[in-house]
DOLOZA-892299 format. One line per field, with one value per residue (C-alpha): residue number from 1; residue in three letters; x negated, y negated, z negated. Coordinates in Angstrom, 2 decimals, decimal comma. Each point is the difference from the previous one (the first is absolute). Example, Ala and Ser with C-alpha at 12.3 -4.5 7.8 and 13.67 -1.06 7.14 Angstrom:
num: [1_2] .
residu: [Ala_Ser] .
c1: [-12,30_-1,37] .
c2: [4,50_-3,44] .
c3: [-7,80_0,66] .
END
This chain:
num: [1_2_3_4_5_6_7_8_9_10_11_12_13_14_15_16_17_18_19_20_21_22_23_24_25_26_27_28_29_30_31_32_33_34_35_36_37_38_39_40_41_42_43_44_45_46_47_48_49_50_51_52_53_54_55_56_57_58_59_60_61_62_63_64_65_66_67_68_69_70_71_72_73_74_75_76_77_78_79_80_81_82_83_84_85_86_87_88_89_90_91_92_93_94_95_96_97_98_99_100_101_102_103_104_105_106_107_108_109_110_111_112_113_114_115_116_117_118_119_120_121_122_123_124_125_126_127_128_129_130_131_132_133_134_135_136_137_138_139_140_141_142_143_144_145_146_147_148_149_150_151_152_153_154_155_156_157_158_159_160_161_162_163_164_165_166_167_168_169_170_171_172_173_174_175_176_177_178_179_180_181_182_183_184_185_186_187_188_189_190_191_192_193_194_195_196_197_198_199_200_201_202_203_204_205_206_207_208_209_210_211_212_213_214_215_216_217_218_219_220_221_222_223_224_225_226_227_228_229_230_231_232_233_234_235_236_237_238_239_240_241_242_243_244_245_246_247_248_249_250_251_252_253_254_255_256_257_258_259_260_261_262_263_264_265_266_267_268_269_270_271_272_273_274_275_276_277_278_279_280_281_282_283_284_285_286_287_288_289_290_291_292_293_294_295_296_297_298_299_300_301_302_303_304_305_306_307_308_309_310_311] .
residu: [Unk_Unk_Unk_Unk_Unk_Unk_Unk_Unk_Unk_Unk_Unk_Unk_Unk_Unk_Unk_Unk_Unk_Unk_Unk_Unk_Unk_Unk_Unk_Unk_Unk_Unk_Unk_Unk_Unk_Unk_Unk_Unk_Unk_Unk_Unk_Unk_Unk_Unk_Unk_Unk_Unk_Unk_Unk_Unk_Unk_Unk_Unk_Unk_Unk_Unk_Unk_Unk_Unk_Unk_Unk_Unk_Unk_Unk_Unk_Unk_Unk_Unk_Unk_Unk_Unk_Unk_Unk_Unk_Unk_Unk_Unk_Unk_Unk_Unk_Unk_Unk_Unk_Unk_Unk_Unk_Unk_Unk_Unk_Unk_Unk_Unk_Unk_Unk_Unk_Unk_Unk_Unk_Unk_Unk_Unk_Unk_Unk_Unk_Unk_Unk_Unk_Unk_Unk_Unk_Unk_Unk_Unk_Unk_Unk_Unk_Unk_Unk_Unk_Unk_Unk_Unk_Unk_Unk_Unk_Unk_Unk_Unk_Unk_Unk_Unk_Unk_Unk_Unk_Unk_Unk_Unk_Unk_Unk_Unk_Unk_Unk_Unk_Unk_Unk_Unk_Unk_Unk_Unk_Unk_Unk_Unk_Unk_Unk_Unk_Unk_Unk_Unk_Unk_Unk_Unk_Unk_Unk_Unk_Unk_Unk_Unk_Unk_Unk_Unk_Unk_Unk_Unk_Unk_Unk_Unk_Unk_Unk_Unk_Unk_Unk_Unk_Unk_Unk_Unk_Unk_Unk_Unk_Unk_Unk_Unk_Unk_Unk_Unk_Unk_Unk_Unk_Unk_Unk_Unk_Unk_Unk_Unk_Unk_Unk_Unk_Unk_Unk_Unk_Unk_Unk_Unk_Unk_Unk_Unk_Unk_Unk_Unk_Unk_Unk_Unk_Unk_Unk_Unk_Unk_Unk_Unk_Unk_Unk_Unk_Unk_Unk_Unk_Unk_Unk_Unk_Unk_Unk_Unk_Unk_Unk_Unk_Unk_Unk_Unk_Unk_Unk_Unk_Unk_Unk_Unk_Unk_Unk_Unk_Unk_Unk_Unk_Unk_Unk_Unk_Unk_Unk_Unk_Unk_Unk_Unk_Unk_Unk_Unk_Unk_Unk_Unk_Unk_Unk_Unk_Unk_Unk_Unk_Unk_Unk_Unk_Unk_Unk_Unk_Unk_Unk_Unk_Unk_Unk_Unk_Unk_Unk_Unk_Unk_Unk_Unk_Unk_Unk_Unk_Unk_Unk_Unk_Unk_Unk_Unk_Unk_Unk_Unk_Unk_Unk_Unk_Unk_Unk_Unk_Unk_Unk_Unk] .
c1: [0,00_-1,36_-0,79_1,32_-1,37_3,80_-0,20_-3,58_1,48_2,92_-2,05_-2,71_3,15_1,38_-3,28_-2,45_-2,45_-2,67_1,15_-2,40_0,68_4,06_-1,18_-1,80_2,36_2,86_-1,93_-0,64_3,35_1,30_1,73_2,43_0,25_0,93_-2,90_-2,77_1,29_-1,22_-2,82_-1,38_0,97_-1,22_-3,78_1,03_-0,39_3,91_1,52_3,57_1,14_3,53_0,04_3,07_-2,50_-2,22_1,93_2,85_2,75_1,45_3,34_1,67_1,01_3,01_1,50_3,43_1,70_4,29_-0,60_-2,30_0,38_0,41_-2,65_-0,85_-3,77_-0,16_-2,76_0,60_-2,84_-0,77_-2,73_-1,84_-1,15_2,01_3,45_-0,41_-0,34_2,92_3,00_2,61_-1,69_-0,78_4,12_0,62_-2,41_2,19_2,71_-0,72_-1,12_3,26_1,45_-2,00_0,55_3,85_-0,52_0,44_-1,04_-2,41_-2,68_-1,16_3,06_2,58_-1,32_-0,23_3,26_1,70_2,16_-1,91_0,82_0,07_2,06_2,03_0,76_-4,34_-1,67_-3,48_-1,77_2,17_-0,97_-3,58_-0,02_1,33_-2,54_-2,63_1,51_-0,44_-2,88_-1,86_-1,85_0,32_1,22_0,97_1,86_-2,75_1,37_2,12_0,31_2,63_-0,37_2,75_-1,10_2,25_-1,50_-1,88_-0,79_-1,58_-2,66_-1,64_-2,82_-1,17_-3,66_-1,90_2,75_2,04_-3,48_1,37_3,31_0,10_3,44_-0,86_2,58_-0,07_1,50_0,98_2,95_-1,12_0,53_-1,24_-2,50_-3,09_0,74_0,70_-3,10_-2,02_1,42_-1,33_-3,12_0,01_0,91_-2,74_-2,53_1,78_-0,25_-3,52_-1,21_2,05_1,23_1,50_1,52_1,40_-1,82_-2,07_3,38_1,08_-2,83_0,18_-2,27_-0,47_-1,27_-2,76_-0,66_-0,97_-2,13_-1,82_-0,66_-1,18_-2,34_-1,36_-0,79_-1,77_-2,12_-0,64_-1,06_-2,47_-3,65_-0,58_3,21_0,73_-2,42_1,12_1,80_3,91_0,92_-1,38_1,44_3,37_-1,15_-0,37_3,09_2,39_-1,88_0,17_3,67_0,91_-1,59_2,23_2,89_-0,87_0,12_3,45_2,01_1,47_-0,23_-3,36_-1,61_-1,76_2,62_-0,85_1,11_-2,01_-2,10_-2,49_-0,08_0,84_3,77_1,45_3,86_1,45_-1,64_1,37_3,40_-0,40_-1,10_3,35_2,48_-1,46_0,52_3,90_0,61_1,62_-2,24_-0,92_-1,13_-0,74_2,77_-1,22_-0,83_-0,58_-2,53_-0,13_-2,91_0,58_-1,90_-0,11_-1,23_0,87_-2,74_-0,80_-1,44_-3,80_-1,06_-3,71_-0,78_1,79_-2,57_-2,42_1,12_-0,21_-3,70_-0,83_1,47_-1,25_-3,66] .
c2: [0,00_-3,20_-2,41_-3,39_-3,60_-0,49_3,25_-0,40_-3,56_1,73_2,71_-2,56_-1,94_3,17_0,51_-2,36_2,10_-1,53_0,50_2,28_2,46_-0,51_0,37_3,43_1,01_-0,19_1,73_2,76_0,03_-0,33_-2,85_1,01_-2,98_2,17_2,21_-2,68_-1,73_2,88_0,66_-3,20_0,40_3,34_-1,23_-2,92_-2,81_-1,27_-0,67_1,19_-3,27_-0,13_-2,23_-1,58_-1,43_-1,52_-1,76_-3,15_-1,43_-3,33_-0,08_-0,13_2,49_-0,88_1,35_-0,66_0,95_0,60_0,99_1,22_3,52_-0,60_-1,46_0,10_-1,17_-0,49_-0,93_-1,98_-0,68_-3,19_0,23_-3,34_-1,05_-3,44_1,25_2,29_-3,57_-1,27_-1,05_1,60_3,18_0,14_-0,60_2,81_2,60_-0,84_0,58_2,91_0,96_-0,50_1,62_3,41_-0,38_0,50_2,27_3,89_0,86_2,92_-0,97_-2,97_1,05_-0,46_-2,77_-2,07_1,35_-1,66_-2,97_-2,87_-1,31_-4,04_1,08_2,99_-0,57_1,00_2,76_-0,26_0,92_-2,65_-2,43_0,87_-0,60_-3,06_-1,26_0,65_-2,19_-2,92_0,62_0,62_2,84_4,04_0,69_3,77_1,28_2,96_1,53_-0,56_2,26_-0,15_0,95_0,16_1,02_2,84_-0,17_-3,45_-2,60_-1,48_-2,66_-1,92_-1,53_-2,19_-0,67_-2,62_-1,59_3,35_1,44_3,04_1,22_2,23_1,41_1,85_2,63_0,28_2,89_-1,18_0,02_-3,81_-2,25_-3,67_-3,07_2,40_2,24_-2,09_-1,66_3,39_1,41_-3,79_1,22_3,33_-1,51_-2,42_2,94_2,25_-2,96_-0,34_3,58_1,47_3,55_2,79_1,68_-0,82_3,33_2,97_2,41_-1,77_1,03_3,13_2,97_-0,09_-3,51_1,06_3,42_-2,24_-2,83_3,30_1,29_-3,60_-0,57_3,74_-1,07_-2,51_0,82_3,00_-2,65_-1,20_1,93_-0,72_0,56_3,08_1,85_-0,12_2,72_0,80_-0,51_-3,67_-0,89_1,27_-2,58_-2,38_0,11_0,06_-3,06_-2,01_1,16_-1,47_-3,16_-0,57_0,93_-2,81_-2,55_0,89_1,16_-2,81_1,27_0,91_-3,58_-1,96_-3,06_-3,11_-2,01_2,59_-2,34_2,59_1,22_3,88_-0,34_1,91_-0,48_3,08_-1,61_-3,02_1,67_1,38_-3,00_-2,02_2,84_-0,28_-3,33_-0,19_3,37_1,64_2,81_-1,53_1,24_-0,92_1,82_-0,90_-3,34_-1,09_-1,99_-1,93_-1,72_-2,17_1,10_3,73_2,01_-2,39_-1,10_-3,57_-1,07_0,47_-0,62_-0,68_2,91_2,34_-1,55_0,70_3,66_0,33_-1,56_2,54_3,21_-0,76_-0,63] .
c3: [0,00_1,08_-3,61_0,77_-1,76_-1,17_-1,76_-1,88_-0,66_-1,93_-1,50_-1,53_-1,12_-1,82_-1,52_-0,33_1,92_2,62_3,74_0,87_-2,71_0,82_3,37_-0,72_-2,17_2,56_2,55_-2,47_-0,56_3,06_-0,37_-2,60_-2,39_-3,29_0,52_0,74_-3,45_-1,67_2,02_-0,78_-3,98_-0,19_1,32_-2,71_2,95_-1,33_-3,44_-0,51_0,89_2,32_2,91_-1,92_-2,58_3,22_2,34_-0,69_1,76_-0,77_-1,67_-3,06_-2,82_-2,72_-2,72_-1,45_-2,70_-0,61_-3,66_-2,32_1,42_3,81_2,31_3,82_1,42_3,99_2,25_3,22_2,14_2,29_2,65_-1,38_-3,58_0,62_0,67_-3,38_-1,90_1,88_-2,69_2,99_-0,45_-3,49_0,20_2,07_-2,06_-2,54_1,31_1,39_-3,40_-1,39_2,49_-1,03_-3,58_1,30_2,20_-0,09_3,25_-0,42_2,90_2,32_2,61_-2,28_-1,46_3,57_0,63_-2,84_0,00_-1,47_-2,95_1,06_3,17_0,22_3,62_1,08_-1,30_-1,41_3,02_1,67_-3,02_0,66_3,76_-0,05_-3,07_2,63_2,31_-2,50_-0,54_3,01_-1,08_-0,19_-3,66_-1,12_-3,77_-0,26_-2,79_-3,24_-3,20_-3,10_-3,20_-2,47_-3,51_-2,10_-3,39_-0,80_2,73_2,75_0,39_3,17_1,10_2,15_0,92_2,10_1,23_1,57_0,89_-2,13_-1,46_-3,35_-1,24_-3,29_-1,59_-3,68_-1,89_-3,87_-2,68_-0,46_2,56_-1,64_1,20_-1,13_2,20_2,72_-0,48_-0,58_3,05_1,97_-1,20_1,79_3,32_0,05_-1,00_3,04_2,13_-0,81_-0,17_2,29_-1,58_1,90_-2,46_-3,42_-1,99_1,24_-0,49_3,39_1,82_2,18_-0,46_3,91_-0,28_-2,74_1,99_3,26_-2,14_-1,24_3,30_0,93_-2,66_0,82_3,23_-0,97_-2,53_2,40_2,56_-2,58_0,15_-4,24_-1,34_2,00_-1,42_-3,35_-2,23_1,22_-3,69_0,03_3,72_-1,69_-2,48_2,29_1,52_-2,65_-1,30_3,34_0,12_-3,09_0,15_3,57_-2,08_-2,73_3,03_1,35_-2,49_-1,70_-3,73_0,44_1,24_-2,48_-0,60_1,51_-2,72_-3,00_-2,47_-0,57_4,16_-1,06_-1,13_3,11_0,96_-1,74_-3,45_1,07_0,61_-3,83_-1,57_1,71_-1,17_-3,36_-0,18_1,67_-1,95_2,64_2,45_2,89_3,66_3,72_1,62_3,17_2,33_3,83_1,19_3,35_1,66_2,74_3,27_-1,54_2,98_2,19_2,79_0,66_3,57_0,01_3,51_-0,60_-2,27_2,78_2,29_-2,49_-0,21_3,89_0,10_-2,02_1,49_3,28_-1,66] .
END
């Protein structure tokens, strides 16, 4: 299969790899994009890093809330930086927004197919289609997700000005100011950190089995540390393994906000149910970043990619 710039250009993207080696690692692969990824992790030429976490798109994400136990967070993205400070769009994010945080469509279909809320006679697609021709540019609703809370509440956040959307879910008896305002705290540390999951119980056994087999490869890939004992690889592994846990599980991380820099969030979770007297847990949260996997127009470092696979 013949390797194409556009395709190293999306594999270095994906991986933070240099072109050649994503070039390489293609061929090797024969151009299948899920196998060069770890190709190039097992020679350890790529961190674990998704293209989501890479590339940005303008736009805007917003959260809004009906109650203390029901909130929506969409993204809607503008082709220019500009038109995502506009006040007319800012309007319409919102009201899209409020529009999912009334909504019980199930997917993005049903969702554009609803009647919007500030005009019954369009639907949101219609709503949509003629915002863009106000505005003179391509916009798009990307995606939307509710969360309605059945024991205990539901907090948002908002960072950098719509940059990134939180929606926490907390699971308590007691449902007071502290725990709003402990609850604010965890959204800013998942909007900083970035978490996948909210404990280690949520992750699968596949997921661990293939991080394994990564790390296997790669220590196998390494002339010193393949020559050591099975027992201590083993060793190795499980302790490389549960340091990636500490970073995305949620309870795990070290809280941002900790006086002494070791309190992680679980402690933190202890210390605030303690002090409300009621038990209190993450049930669960979304997090969006604008631009998430989203590709930007980048016609000099394609060029750059072509110079140097015709080199």
């Amino acid at each position: 299969m013949a390797i194409t710039a556009a395709m190293v250009k999306e594999l270095r993207e994906m991986t933070g790899a240099g072109m050649m080696d994503c070039k390489k690692a293609l061929s090797e692969t024969n151009g299948n994009m899920d196998e060069a990824v770890e190709f190039l992790r097992k020679n350890g030429q790529a961190k674990a890093e998704k293209k989501a976490s890479r590339i940005a798109a303008e736009g805007l994400c917003m959260v809004v809330t009906k109650d203390d136990t029901t909130a929506a967070v969409v993204e809607v993205n503008s082709e220019t930086d500009f038109v995502a400070k506009n006040e007319t769009f800012q309007e319409f994010v919102k009201a899209v927004a409020t529009q999912a945080v009334n909504s019980d469509a199930a997917d993005m279909d049903a969702f554009m197919a609803e009647k919007w809320n500030e005009d019954s006679s369009k639907s949101v697609s219609d709503a949509l289609v003629e915002k863009v021709a106000v505005i003179g540019e391509n916009l798009k609703i990307r995606r939307f997700e509710k969360v309605v809370a059945e024991h205990g509440c539901v907090v948002p956040y908002v960072h950098g000005g719509g940059r990134i959307g939180v929606i926490v879910e907390a699971d308590s008896d007691v449902v007071n100011d502290a725990l709003k305002e402990a609850m604010h705290n965890i959204a800013m540390q998942i909007a900083a950190l970035n978490p996948k999951y909210v404990s280690r119980e949520e992750v699968s056994a596949d997921y661990i089995a293939h991080e394994k087999e990564i790390l296997l490869a790669q220590i196998m890939n390494d002339p010193k540390e393949s020559q050591k004992p099975e027992k201590v690889i083993n060793g190795m592994i499980e302790g490389r393994v549960s340091k990636e846990l500490k970073e995305i599980c949620l309870v795990d991380q070290v809280y941002v906000k900790a006086e002494d820099g070791k309190q992680t969030v679980g402690k933190y979770l202890e210390q605030v149910s303690k002090e409300i007297g009621a038990t209190v847990k993450v049930k669960g949260f979304v997090r969006f970043e604008t631009g998430e996997g989203l590709e930007k127009k980048q016609e000099d470092f394609a060029a750059e990619v072509a110079a140097q696979m015709n080199a």
